[in-house]
C-alpha positions in Angstrom: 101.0 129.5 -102.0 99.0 127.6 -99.3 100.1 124.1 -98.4 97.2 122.7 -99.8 97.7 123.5 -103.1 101.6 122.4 -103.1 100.1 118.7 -101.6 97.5 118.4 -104.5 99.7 119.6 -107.3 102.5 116.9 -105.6 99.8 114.4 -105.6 98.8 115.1 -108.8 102.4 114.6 -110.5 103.0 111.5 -108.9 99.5 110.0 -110.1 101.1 110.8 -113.7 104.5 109.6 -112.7 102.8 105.7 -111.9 100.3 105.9 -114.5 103.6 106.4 -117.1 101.8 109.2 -118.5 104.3 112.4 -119.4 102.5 115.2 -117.5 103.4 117.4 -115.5 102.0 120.0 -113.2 102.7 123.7 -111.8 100.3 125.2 -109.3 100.2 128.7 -108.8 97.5 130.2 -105.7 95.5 133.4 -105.6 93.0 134.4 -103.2 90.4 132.1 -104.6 91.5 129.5 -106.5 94.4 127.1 -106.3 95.3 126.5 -110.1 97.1 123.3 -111.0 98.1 124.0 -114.8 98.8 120.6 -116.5 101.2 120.0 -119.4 103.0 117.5 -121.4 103.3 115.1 -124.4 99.9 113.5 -123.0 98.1 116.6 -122.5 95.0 116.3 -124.8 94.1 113.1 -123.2 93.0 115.3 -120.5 90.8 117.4 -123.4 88.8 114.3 -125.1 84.9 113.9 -124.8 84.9 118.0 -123.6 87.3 117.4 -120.9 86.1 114.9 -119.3 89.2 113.3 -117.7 90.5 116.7 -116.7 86.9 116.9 -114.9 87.2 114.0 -113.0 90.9 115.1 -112.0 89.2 118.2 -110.2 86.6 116.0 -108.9 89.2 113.9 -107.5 91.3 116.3 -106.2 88.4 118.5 -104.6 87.4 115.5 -102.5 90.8 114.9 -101.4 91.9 118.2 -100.8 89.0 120.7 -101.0 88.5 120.9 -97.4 92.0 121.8 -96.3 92.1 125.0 -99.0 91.8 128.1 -97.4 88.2 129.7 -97.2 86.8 131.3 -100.3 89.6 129.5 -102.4 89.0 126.4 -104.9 90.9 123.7 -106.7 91.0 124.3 -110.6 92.6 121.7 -112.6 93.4 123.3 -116.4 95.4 122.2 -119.6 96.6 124.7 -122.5 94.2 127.1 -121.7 91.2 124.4 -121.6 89.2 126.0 -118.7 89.4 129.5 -120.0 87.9 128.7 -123.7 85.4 126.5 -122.0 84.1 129.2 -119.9 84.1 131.6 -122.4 82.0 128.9 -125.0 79.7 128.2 -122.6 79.4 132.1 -121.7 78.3 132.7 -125.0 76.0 129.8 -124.7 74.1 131.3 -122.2 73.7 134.8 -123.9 72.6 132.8 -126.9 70.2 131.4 -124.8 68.8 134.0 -123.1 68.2 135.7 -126.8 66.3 132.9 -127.3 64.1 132.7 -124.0 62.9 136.6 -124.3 62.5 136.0 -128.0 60.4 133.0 -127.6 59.1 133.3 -124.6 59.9 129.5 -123.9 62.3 127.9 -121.1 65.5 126.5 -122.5 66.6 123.7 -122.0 70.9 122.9 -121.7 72.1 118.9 -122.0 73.9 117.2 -119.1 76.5 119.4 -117.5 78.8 119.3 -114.6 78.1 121.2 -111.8 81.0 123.6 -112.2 79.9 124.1 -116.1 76.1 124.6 -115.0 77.5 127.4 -112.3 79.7 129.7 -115.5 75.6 130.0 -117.2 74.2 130.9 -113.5 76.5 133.2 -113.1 76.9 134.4 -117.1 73.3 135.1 -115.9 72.5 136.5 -112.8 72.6 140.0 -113.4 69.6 139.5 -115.7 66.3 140.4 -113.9 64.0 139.2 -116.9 65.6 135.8 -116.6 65.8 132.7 -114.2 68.2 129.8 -114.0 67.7 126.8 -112.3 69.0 123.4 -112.0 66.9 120.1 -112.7 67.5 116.8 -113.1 69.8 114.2 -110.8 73.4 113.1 -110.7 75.1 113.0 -114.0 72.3 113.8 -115.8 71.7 117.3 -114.3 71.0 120.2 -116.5 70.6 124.0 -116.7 67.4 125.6 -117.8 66.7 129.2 -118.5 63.4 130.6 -118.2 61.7 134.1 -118.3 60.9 135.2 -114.4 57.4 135.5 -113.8 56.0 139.4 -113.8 
């Protein structure tokens, strides 16, 4: 396990250790991410309002230690299994949407998402060559909208 990753998980517990909240964390690398799986009594603060607080964790932690990981590898910060039923909700989201775009015809139109959020529907997509994903919007009210590619 890189450094890195040891240093942000360290970090991390000792931001919960000060803050009196009862969470800890394990990291565990692979060749492209650095996973720091969070658990504890307080562990579904980190899952309110669509994980919110868990986002800002990884936000936090990117800036810190993002540039020190090892190329090709990100920081992913996850509770019970958070991360994985995300991506597989929002997966389905975008399949759902793409139904809808080639039945319609008409660009839809996702509500504010993070960036890493907006990037599981680009890539839930990319293999479709009827369909084209694209980003609009600034800051925190950025969004994802699907669209038929022009012929």
């Amino acid at each position: 396990m890189s450094d890195t990753c040891n240093q942000a998980s360290e970090f991390l517990d000792s931001v919960f250790q000060q803050t009196g909240l009862e969470l800890r964390v394990s990291a565990n690398a692979s060749a492209d991410r650095c996973l720091l799986d969070i658990d504890g009594r307080d562990a579904e603060l980190l899952q309110i309002e669509g994980g919110a607080l868990l986002e800002s964790l990884q936000h936090l932690l990117t800036q810190v230690f993002g540039r020190d990981l090892p190329e090709g590898q990100r920081l992913v910060c996850d509770v019970h299994g958070f991360r994985a039923t995300r991506e597989a909700e929002l997966r389905a989201m975008a399949f759902h949407a793409a139904t809808q775009v080639r039945t319609t015809g008409a660009a839809f139109t996702f509500g504010a998402m993070s960036a890493s959020e907006r990037r599981i529907i680009h890539v839930a997509l990319a293999e479709s060559e009827d369909l084209l994903t694209e980003s609009v919007g600034e800051g925190s009210e950025r969004k994802l909208r699907v669209g038929l590619k022009a012929k």
